[in-house]
N, C-alpha and C positions, 0 to 999 in steps of 0.2 A: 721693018725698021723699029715701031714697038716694041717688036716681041727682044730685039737685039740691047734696046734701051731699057726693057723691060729684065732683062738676063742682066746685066750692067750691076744696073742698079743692085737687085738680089747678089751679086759677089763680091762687091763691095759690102754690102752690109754684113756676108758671114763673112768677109776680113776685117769688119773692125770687133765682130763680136768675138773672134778668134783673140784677137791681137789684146779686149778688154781680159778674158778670161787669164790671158798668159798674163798679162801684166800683175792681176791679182795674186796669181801662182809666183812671178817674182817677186814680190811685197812681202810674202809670205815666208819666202826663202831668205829674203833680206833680213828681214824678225827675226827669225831661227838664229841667223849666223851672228849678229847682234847679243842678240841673248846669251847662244854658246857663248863668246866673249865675256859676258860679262859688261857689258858697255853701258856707258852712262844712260841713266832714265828717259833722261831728255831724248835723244839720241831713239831709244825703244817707243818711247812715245808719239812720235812724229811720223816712224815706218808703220809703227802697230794703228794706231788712226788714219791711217792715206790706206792704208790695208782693207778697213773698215766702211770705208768711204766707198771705196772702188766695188765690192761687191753691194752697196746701195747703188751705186752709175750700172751696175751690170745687170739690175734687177732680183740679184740672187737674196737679196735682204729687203723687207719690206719697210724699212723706217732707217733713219740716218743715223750713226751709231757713233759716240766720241766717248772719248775714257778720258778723267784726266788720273785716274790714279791708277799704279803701276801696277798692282794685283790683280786688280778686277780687266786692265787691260790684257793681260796675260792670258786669263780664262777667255775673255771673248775671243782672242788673236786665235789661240791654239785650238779653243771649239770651234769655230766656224771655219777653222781651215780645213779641220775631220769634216766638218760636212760638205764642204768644197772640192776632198777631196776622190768623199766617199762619188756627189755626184760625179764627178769624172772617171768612175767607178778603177781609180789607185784605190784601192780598201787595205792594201799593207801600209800606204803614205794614212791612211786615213784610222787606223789601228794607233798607229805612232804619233800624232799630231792628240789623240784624243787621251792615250795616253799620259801626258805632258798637262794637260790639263786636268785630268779626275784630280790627282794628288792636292790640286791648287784651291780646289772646296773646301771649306771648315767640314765636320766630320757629321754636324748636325744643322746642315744647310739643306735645307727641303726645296728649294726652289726648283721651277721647272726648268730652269737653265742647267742645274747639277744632274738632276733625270735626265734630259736628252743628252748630254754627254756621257754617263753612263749608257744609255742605250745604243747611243753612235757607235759606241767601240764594242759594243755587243753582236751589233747588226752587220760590221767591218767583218769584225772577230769571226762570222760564219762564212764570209765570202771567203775567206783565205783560209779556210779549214780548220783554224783555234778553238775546236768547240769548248775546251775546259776557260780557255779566257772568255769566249759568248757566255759561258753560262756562270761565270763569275761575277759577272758585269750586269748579265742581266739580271740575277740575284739581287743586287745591291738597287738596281734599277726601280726593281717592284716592291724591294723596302719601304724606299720612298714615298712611290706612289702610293703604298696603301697606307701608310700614314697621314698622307695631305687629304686622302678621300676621293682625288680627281677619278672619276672615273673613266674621261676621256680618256688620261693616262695610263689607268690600270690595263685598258683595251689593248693602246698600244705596246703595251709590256707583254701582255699577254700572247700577241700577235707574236713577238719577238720569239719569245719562249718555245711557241709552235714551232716556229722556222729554224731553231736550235734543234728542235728534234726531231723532228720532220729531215732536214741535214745528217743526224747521227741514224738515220734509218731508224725510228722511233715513234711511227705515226700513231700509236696506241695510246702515248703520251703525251704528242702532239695534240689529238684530239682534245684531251679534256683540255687544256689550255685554248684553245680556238675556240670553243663552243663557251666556255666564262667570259673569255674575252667580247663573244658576240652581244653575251646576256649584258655585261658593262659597257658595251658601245652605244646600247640600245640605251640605258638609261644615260647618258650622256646627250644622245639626240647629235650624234653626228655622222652625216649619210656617208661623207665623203671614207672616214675611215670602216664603219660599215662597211664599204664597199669590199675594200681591201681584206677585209677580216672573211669575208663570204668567198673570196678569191681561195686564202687559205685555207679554209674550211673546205673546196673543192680540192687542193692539193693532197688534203691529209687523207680523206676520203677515197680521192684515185689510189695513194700507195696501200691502203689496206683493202684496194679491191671490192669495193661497195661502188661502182662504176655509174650506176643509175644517180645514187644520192649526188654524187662529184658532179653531174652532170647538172642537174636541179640546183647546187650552188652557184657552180660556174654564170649559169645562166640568170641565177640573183641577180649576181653580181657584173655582169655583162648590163643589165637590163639601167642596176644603180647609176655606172659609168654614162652612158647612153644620154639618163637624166640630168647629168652632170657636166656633162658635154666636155668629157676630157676625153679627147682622142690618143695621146699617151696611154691611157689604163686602159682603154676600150682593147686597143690590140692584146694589151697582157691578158686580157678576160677571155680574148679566143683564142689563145693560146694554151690557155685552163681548158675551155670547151676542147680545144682538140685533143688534150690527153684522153681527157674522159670518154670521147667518141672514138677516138681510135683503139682501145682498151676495148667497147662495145663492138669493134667489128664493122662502125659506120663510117667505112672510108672516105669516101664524099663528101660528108659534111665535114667531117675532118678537114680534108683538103682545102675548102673552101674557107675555113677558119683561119688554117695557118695562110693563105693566100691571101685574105685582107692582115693577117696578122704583120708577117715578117716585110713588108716593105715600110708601114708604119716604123714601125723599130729601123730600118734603115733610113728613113728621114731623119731621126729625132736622132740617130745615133748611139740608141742601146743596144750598144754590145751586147752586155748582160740577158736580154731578152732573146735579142738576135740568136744568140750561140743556144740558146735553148729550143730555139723556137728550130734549130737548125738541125737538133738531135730528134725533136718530135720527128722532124720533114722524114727525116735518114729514116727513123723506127717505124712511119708509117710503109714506106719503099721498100725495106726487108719486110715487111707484112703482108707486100704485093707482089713477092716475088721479083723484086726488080733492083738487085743487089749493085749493076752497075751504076743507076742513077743515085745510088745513095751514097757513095764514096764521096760529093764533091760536098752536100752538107756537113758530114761527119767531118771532111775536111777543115771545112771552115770555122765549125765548130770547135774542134782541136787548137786551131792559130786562135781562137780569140780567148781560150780559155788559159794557152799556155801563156800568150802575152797577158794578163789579167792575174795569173797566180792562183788558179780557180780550182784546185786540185779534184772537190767533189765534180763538179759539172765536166771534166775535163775525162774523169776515169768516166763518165758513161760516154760523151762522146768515142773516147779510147776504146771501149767492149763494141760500142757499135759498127768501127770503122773495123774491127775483129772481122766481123759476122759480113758484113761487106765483101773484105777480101780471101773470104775461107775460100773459094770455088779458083777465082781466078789469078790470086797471087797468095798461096799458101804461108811463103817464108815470110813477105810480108803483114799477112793476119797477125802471124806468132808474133813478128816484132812490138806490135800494135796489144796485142795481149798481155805480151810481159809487162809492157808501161801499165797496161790497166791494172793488174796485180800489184806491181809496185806501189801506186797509187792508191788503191786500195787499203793495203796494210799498213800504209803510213797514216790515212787516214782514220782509221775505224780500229785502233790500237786499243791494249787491254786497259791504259790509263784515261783514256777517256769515258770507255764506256764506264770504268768505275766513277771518274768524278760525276759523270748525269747522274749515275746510281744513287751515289750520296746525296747529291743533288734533290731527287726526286723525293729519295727518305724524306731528308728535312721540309721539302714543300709537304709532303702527304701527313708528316706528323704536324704542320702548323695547320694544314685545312682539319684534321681529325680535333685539334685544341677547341678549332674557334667553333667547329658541329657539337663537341661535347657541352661545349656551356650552352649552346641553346636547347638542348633534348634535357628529357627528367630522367631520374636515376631507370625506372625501367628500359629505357632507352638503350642505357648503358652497356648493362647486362648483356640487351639483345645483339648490340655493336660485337661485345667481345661471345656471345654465342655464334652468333655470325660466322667471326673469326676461326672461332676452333673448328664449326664445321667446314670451314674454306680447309683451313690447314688439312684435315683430313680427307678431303675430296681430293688435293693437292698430292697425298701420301698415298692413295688408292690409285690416282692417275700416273704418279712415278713408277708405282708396284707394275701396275699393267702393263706400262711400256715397258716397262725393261723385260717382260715377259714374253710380250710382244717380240721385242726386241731378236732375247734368242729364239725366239721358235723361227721369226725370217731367216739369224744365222743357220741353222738347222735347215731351214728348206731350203736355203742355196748353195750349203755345203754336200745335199742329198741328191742335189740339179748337179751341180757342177761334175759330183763323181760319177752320176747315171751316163751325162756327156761326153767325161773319158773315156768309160767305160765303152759305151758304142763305138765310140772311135779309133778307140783300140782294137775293139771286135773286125772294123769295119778296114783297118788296114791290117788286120790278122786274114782275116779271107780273101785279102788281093796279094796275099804273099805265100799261102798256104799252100801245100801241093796235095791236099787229101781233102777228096771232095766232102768230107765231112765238115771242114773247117769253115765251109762256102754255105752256112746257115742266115737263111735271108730273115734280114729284121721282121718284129712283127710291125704292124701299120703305127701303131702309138710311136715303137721308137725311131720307126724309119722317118715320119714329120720332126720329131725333134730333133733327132742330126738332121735333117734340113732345113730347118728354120735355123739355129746354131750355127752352122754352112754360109746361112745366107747374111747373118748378125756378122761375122768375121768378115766375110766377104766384102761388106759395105764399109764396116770399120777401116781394110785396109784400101780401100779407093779412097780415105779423107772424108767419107759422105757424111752427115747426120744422121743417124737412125732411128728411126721413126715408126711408130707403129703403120702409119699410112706404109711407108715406103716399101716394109717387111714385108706385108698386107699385098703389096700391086707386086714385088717383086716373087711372090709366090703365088700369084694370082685369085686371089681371096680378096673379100672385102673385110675390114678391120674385125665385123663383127665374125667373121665366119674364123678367122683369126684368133678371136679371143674362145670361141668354142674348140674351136680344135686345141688348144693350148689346154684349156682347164680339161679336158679329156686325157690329153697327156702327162701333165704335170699341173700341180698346185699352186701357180704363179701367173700372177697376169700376163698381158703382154710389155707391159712398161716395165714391169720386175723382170722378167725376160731377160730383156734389154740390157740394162743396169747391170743385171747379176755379171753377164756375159764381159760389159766393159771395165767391170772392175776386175773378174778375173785374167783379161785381156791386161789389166795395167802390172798385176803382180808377175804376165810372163815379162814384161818389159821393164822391170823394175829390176828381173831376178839378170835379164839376160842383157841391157844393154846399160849398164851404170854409168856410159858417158851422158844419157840423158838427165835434166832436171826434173825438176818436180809439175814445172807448168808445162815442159815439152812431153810430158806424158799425160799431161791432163789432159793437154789438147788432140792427142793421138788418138784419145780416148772415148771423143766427143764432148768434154766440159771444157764450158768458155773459160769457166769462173774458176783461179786454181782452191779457194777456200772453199765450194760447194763439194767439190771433186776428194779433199781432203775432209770434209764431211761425212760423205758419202761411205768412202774407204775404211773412215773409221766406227761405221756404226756396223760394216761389215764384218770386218777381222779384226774390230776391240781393237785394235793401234794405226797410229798415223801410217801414209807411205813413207816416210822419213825412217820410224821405227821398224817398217818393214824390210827396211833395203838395209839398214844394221844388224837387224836380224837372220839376213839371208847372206850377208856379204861372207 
């Protein structure tokens, strides 16, 4: 009977906290449609203050808020609705609302009310994939703040910036932004965003593959939380932890991370973490072999990112839910593929990376200003000696590679023709009728048309190919594999490989033109269609686009 009074109670109270939240969201919508018009002050002033009030009765504002004048009521209405809407994580409603707002600042208004609206729509701006608007916004953000001095702020700015690029696949630039940010957190003396700031320091860390260090943060910052007794952040911190341990190979603890992690997040009702936490789950299951249990996370992760608008978290769920169904629903993967490329290309376009680019310029020429007045003129000198030698390290390492470059083309145009050449040989003496014709390979070339043999082979079962796999499938252990290959030919066995699939794609480029670009990719064994058109082209110096015009 309790426990039934006890349940009661608890659903009433999330129906009235539902019912305040909506109300707030209509107040809001009342303002807007208000304003649109044009409507009298009065009139704006009476929705825009009950608006204000309501997220004070709801908890979401920590002090009682009244405007009596029309300007300054506008900027509050329209910023705390970004951030009202961003926590309901709408981040396109919450883009729009903050939007409506920046303009309504005088131009030289420092306050910390003008910064976190700028940052609002910086931080919205990344959820929805705008990085050129994030990083407009947050530009403007960190003017600010390093004006006023705050250092709190600068942290927070800095935080932001990370997560801009960290988003644009950029964690090289991410870094020095996280690691300033930490230095400015720490002088500020505030643990709580510390916290936060050591989270991303573990994120930037895991995508550049320094798995140990990620790991060392994560658990910072796990340790901070803990002290802080937010059970909210606690779960995002092992959720951090699990990247980095799964990346290490430490399945278990993984597991056990995301398992306190992801029900947390289903209480509290983050999505946001949820769908993340649900792509870790899928990437560590593809890592276990165990491709059918990972389809229903990938799944879910998929629904909460399309409902959300989420485009970057949304293509890795989309590659993952790929890799899932390559084995036992092929047409399906493809489907699942294409969206991932779609989304891909729309995200990570030539015009963004250029604006970070510029971007990045102008932050690196104001930190190089503000270093040059503190160093003496010898300083100087050595800054721009520096320089020329980087530039020339830079012009030596271009030289190389592209030298590099052709001697690969050369060794797998020397492979490929040896491999015809056998195989010509080798259906010349199953056709010949003079026993002369019937000349048995010697042992070098007899293993590479069998390994060759065996690379095709696999290719057309759908399989991945693998050095393991080549290795078992000829009975060899990897390493006995890689001797016998450098014995034969000048090519690893991953080069092998590669060489084999890319000239696998030119016969299918040449012979079946109903195909696209990603249906060959994937025929190919590349998930990714831009890796695969990389790859192609560092081969034969032009796209497969340009190859199939060239052959048509």
């Amino acid at each position: 009977m309790m426990y039934r009074l006890f349940f009661i109670i608890l659903c009433l109270l999330t129906s009235l906290s539902a019912m305040s939240g909506e109300q707030a969201e209509t107040l809001l919508q009342e303002f807007e449609r208000l304003d649109t018009r044009d409507a009298a002050d009065r009139e704006l002033m009476v929705v825009g203050n009950k608006f204000l009030s309501q997220l004070f009765i709801d908890d979401f504002i920590d002090q009682q808020m009244s405007c009596t004048d029309i300007d300054s009521l506008r900027i509050y209405v329209y910023y705390w609705g970004a951030e009202l809407m961003y926590d309901s994580q709408d981040y396109a409603r919450s883009v729009q609302l903050g939007l409506k707002a920046a303009p309504l600042f005088r131009t030289d208004d420092l306050s910390s009310l003008h910064s976190d609206c700028l940052n609002i729509i910086a931080i919205a701006s990344v959820r929805t994939g705008n990085y050129d608007t994030a990083a407009t916004y947050a530009r403007q953000c960190y003017d600010i703040d390093k004006q006023v001095g705050d250092h709190g702020r600068i942290s927070s700015t800095l935080n932001s910036l990370a997560a801009i690029y960290m988003s644009a696949r950029q964690p090289e630039q991410a870094e020095r932004y996280v690691l300033r940010g930490i230095d400015e957190c720490r002088l500020a003396d505030n643990p709580s965003r510390l916290a936060v700031l050591h989270g991303m320091a573990s994120e930037v860390y895991h995508h550049l593959h320094r798995d140990t260090l990620a790991l060392q943060y994560a658990t910072l910052a796990l340790d901070m939380e803990r002290q802080l007794q937010r059970k909210d952040k606690i779960a995002i911190r092992q959720a951090q932890r699990a990247s980095a341990l799964i990346a290490l190979h430490r399945y278990d603890e993984a597991l056990d991370a995301l398992n306190q992690a992801i029900p947390q997040f289903r209480a509290d009702g983050n999505d946001q973490s949820l769908g993340i936490s649900d792509i870790q789950m899928g990437n560590l299951l593809l890592a276990q072999n165990r491709q059918e249990e990972a389809v229903q996370p990938f799944a879910e992760a998929i629904d909460i990112f399309t409902r959300h608008h989420d485009p970057y978290n949304e293509s890795a769920a989309q590659k993952g839910m790929a890799e899932a169904l390559r084995h036992t629903d092929p047409a399906q993967a493809l489907h699942h593929l294409e969206r991932y490329n779609a989304l891909h290309d729309s995200i990570y376009d030539s015009e963004t990376g250029m604006l970070l680019t510029q971007y990045q310029a102008g932050y690196d020429y104001e930190q190089l200003q503000t270093d040059l007045a503190a160093e003496r003129n010898w300083r100087r000198w050595w800054l721009i000696l520096s320089v020329v030698v980087l530039l020339l390290v830079v012009v030596a390492a271009a030289t190389t590679y592209h030298r590099s470059l052709r001697r690969r083309r050369e060794i797998y145009r020397t492979m490929n023709q040896r491999i015809d050449e056998l195989m010509a040989h080798t259906r010349g003496a199953a056709t010949a009728r003079e026993p002369e014709a019937d000349t048995p390979l010697d042992p070098s070339d007899a293993f590479l048309l069998s390994v060759s043999n065996e690379v095709t082979r696999q290719m057309g079962s759908g399989r991945r190919v693998t050095v393991e796999s080549l290795a078992y499938a000829l009975s060899l252990s990897p390493y006995q594999l890689r001797q016998r290959l450098a014995e034969a030919t000048d090519v690893k066995p991953q080069e092998f490989i590669q060489g084999l699939r890319l000239k696998h794609a030119c016969t299918l480029l040449r012979t079946q033109p109903t195909l696209n670009i990603s249906e060959v990719a994937y025929q190919c064994g590349y998930e990714d269609k831009s890796n695969f058109t990389r790859a192609f082209k560092r081969m034969y110096d032009m796209t497969p686009t340009d190859y199939v015009k060239q052959n048509s």
